[in-house]
Backbone as a printed PyTorch tensor [residue, N CA C, xyz], in Angstrom:
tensor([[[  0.8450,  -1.1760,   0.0000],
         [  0.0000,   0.0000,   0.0000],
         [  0.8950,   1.2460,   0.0000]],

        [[  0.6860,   2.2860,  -0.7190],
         [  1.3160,   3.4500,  -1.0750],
         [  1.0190,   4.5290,   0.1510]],

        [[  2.4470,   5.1760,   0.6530],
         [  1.9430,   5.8950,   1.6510],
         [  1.7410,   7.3790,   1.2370]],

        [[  1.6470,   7.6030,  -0.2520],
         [  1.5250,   8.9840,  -0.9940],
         [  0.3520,   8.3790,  -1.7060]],

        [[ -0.9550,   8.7510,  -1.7410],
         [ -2.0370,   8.1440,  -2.5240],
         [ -2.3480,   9.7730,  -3.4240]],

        [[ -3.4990,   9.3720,  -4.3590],
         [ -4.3280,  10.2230,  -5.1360],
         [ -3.2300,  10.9420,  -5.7270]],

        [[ -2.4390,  10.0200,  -6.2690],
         [ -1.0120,  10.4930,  -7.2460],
         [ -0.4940,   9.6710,  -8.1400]],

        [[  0.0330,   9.5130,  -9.2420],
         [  0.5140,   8.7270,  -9.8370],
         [  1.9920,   8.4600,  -9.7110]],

        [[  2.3400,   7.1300,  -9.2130],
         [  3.6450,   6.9020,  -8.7110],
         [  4.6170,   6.9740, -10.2470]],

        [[  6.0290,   7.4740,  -9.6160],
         [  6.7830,   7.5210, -11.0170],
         [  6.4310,   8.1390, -12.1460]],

        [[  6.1130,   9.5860, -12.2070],
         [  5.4150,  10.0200, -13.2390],
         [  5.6700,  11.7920, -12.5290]],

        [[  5.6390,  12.4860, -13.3010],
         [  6.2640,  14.3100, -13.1460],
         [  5.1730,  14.3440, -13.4090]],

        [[  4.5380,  15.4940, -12.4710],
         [  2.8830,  15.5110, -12.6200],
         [  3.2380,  17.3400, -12.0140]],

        [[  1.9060,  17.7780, -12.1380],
         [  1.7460,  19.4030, -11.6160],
         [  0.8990,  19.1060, -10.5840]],

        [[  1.8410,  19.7570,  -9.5600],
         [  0.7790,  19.6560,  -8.3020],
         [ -0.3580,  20.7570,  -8.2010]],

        [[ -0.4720,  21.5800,  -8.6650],
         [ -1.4160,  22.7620,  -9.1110],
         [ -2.3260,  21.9860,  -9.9960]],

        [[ -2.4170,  21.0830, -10.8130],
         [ -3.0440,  20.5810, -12.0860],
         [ -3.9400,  19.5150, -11.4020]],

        [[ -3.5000,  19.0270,  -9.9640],
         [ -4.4820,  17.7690,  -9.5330],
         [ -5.7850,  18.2860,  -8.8560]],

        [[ -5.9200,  19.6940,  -8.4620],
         [ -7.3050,  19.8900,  -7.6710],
         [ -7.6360,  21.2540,  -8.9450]],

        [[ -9.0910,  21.9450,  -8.7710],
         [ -9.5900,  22.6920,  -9.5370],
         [-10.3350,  23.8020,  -8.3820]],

        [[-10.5830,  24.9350,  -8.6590],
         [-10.9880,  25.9510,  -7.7160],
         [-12.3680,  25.7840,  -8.3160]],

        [[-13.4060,  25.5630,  -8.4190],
         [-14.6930,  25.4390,  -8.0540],
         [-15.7140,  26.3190,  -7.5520]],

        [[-16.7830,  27.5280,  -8.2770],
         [-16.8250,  28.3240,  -7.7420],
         [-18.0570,  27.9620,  -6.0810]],

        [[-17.8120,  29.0880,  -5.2910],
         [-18.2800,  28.9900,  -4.1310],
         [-17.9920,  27.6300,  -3.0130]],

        [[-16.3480,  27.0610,  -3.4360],
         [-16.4250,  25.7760,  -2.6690],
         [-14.8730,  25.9790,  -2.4630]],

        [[-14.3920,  25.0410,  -1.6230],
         [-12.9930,  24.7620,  -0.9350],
         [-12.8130,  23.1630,  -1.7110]],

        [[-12.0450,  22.9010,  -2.2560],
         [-11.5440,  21.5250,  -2.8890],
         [-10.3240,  21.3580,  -2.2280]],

        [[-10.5740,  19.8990,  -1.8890],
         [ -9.0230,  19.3160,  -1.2230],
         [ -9.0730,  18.0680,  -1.3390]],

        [[ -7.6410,  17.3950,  -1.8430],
         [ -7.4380,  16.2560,  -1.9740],
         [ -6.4410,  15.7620,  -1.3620]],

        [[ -6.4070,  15.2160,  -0.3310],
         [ -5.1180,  14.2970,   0.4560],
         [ -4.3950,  13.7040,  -0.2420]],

        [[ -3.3510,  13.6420,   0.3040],
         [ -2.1750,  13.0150,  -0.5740],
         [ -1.6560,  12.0400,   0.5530]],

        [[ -1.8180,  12.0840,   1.9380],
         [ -0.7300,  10.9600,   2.8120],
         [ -1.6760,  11.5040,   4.1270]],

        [[ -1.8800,  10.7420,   4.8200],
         [ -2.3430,  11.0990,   6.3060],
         [ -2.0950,   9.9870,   7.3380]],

        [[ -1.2050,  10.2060,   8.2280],
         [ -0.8160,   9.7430,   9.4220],
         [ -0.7200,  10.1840,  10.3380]],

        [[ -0.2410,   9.5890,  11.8230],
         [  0.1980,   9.9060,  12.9580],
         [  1.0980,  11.0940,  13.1400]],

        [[  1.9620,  11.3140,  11.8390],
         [  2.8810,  11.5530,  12.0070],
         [  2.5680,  12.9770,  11.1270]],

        [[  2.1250,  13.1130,  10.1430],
         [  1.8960,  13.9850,   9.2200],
         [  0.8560,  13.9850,   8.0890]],

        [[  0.5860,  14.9150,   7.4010],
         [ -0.5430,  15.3640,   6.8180],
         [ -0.2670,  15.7460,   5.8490]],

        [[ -0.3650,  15.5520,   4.3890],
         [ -0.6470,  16.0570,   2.8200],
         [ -1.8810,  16.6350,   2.1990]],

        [[ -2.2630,  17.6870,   2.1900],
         [ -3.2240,  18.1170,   1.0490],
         [ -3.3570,  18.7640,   0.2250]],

        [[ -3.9620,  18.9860,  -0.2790],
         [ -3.9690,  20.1170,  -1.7860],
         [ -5.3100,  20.4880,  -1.6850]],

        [[ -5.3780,  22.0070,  -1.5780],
         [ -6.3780,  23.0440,  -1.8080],
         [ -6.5540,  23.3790,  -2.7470]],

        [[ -8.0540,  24.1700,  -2.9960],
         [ -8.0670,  24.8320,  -4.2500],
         [ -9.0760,  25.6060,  -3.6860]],

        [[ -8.7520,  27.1460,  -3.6630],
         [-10.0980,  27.8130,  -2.7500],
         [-10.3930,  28.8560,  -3.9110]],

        [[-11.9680,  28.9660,  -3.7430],
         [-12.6760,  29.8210,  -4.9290],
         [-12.1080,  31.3690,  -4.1620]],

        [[-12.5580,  32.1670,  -5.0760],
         [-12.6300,  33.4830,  -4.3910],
         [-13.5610,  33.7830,  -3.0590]],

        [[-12.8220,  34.7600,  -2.4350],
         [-14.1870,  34.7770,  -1.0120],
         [-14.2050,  33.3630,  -0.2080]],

        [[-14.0210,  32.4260,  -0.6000],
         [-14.0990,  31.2840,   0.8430],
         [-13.0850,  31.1080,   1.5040]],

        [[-13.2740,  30.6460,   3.0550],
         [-12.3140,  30.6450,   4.1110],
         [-12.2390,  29.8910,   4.3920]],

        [[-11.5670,  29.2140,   5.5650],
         [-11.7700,  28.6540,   6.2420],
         [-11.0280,  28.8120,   7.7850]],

        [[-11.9660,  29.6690,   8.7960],
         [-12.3460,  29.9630,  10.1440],
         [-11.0780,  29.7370,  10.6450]],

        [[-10.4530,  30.4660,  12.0210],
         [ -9.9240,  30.1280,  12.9060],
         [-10.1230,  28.7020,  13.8130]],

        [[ -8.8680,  28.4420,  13.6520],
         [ -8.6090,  27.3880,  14.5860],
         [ -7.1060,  27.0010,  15.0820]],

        [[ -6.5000,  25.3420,  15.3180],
         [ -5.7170,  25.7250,  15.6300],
         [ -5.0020,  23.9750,  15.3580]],

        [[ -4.3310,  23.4690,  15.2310],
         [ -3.4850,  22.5820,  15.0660],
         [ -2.6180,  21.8990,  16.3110]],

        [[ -2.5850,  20.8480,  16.6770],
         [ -1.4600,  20.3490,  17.2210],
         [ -0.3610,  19.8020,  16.9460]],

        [[ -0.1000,  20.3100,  15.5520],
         [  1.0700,  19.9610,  14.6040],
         [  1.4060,  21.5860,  13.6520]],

        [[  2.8810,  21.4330,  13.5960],
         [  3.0540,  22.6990,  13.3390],
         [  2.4650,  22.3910,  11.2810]],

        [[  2.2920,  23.4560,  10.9320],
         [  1.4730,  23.8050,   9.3910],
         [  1.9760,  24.3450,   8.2680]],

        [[  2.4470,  24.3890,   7.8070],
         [  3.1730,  24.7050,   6.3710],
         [  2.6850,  24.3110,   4.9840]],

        [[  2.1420,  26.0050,   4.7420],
         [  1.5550,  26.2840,   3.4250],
         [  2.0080,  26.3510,   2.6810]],

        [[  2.5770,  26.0330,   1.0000],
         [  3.0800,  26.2560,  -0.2520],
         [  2.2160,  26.7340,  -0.9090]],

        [[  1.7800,  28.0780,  -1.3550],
         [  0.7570,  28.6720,  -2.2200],
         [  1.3390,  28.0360,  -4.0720]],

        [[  0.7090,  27.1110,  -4.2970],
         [  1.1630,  26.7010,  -5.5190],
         [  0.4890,  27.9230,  -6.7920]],

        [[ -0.6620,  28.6140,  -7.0600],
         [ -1.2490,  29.3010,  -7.6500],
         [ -1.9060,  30.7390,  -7.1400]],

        [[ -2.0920,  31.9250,  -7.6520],
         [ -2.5180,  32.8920,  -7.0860],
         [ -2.0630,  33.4370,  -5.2110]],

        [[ -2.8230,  33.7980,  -4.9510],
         [ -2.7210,  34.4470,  -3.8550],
         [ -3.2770,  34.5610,  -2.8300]],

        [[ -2.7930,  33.8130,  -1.9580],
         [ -3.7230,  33.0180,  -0.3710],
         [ -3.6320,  33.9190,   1.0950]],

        [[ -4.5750,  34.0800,   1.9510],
         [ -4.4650,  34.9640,   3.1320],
         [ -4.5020,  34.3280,   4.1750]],

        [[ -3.4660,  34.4450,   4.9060],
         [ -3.0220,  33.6300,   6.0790],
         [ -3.3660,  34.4570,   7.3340]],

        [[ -4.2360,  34.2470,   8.5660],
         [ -4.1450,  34.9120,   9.4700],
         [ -3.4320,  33.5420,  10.5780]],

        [[ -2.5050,  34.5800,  11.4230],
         [ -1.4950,  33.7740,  12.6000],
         [ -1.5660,  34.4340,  13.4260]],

        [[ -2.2910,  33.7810,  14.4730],
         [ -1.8910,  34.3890,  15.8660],
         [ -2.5170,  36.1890,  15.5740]],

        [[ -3.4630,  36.3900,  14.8120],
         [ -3.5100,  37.7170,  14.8040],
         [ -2.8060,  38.6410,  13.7330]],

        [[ -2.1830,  38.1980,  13.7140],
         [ -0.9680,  38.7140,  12.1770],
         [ -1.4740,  37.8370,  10.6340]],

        [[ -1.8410,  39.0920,   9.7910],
         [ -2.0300,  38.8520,   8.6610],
         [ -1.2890,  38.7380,   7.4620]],

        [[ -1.1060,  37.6660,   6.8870],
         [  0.3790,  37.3000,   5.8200],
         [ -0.4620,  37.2430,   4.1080]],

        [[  0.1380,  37.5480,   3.6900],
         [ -0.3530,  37.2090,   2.0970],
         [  0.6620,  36.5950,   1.2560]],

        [[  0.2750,  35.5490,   0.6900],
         [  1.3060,  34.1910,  -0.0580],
         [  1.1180,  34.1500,  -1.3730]],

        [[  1.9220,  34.4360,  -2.2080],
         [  1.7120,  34.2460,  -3.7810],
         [  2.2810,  33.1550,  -4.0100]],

        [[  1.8040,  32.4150,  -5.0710],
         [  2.4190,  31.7030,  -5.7990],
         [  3.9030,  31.6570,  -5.7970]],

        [[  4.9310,  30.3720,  -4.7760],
         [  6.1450,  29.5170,  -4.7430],
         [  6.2700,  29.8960,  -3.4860]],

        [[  5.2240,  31.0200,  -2.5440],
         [  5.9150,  31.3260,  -1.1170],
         [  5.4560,  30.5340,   0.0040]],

        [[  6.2360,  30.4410,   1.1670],
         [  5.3760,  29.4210,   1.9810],
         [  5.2670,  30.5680,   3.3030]],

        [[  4.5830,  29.5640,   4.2910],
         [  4.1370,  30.4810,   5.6030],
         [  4.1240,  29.2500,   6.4830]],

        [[  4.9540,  29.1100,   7.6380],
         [  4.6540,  28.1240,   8.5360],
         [  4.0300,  28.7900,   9.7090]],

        [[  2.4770,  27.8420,  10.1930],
         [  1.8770,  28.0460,  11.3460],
         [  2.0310,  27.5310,  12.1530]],

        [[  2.7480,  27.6340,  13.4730],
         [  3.1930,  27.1060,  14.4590],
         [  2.1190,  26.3650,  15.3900]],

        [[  2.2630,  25.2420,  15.7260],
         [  0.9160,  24.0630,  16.5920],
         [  0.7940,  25.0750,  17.3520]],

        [[ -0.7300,  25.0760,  17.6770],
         [ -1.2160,  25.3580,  18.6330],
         [ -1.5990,  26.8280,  18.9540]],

        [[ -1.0590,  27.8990,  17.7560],
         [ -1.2520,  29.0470,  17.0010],
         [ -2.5690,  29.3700,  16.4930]],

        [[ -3.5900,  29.9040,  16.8520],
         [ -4.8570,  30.3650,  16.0980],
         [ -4.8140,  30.9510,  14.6240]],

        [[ -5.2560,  29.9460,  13.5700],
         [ -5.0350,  30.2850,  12.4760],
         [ -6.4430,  30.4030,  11.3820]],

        [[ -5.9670,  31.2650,  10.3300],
         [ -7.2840,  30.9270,   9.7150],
         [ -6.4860,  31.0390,   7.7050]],

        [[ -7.4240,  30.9740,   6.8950],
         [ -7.2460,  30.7600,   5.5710],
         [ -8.3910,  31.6870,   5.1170]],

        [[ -8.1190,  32.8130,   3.8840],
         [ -8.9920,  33.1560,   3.2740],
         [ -8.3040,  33.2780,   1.6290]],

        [[ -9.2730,  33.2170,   0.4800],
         [ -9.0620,  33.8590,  -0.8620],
         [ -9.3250,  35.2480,  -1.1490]],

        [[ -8.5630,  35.9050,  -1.2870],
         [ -8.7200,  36.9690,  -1.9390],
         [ -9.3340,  37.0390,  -3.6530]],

        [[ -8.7920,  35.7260,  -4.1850],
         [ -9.0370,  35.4040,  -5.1950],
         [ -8.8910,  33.6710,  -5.4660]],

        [[ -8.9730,  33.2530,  -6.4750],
         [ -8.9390,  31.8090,  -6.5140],
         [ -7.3230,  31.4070,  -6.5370]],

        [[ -7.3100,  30.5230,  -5.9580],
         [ -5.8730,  29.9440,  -5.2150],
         [ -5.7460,  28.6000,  -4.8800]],

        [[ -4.5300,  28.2160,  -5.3640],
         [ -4.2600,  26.6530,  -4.9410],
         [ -3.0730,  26.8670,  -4.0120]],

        [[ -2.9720,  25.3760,  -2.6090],
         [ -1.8370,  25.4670,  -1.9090],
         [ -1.6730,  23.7780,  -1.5930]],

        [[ -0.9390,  24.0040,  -1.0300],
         [ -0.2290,  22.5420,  -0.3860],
         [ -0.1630,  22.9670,   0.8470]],

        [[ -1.0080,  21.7950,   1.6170],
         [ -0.8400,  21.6600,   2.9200],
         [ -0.1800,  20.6750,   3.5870]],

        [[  1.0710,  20.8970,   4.4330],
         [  1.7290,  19.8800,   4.8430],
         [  1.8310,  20.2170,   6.2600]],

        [[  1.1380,  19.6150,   7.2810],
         [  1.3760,  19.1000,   8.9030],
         [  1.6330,  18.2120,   9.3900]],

        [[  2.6020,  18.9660,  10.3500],
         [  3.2340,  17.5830,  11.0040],
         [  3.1080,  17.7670,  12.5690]],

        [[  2.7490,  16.5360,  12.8430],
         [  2.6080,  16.3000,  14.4170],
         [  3.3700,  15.5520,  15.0030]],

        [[  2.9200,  16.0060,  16.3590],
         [  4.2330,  15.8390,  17.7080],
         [  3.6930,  14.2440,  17.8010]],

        [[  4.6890,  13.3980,  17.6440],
         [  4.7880,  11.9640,  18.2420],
         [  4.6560,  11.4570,  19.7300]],

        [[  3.6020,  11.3080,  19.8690],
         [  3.3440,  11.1160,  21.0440],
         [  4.2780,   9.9270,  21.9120]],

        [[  4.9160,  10.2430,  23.2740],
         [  5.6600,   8.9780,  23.8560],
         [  4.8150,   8.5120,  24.6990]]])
């Protein structure tokens, strides 16, 4: 069993090219989810968010397309296309579009002993 799914193994693919922005909706497709860490791919229409909250694994965004709005802890970041933004666990965070935008979401969590 593949621990990178909803991908084609051995093959140069566009990670921007696997999800579609959709109007009035949030699209996401997992790529790996474990104990340990988290893969997804966004695709947010214009105008949709998604709310404050907060992670127990630190968060790291790759804005693959357009231009994504990061709120941290209160502090507002804006991500274009190749930039990233890491949200630190446990940090109140939120996601908005300014416009339609794709990202990569990669979290990783604390291993519990």
């Amino acid at each position: 069993m593949p621990y990178i799914k909803n991908l084609p193994p051995e093959q140069v693919v566009s990670l921007a090219g696997q999800v579609s922005a959709q109007p009035g909706q949030i699209v996401s497709r997992t790529l790996a989810q474990n104990e340990a860490v988290s893969l997804t791919l966004f695709a947010f229409s214009r105008g949709e968010e998604i709310s404050t909250h907060d992670s127990r694994g630190d968060a790291m965004v790759l804005v693959l397309e357009g231009t994504g709005q990061f709120t941290v802890g209160g502090t507002v970041y804006r991500c274009k296309a190749g930039e990233t933004l890491v949200m630190p666990a446990e940090i109140p965070h939120a996601v908005y579009a300014p416009e339609d935008f794709k990202m990569l979401l990669t979290v990783v969590f604390p291993l519990e002993k």
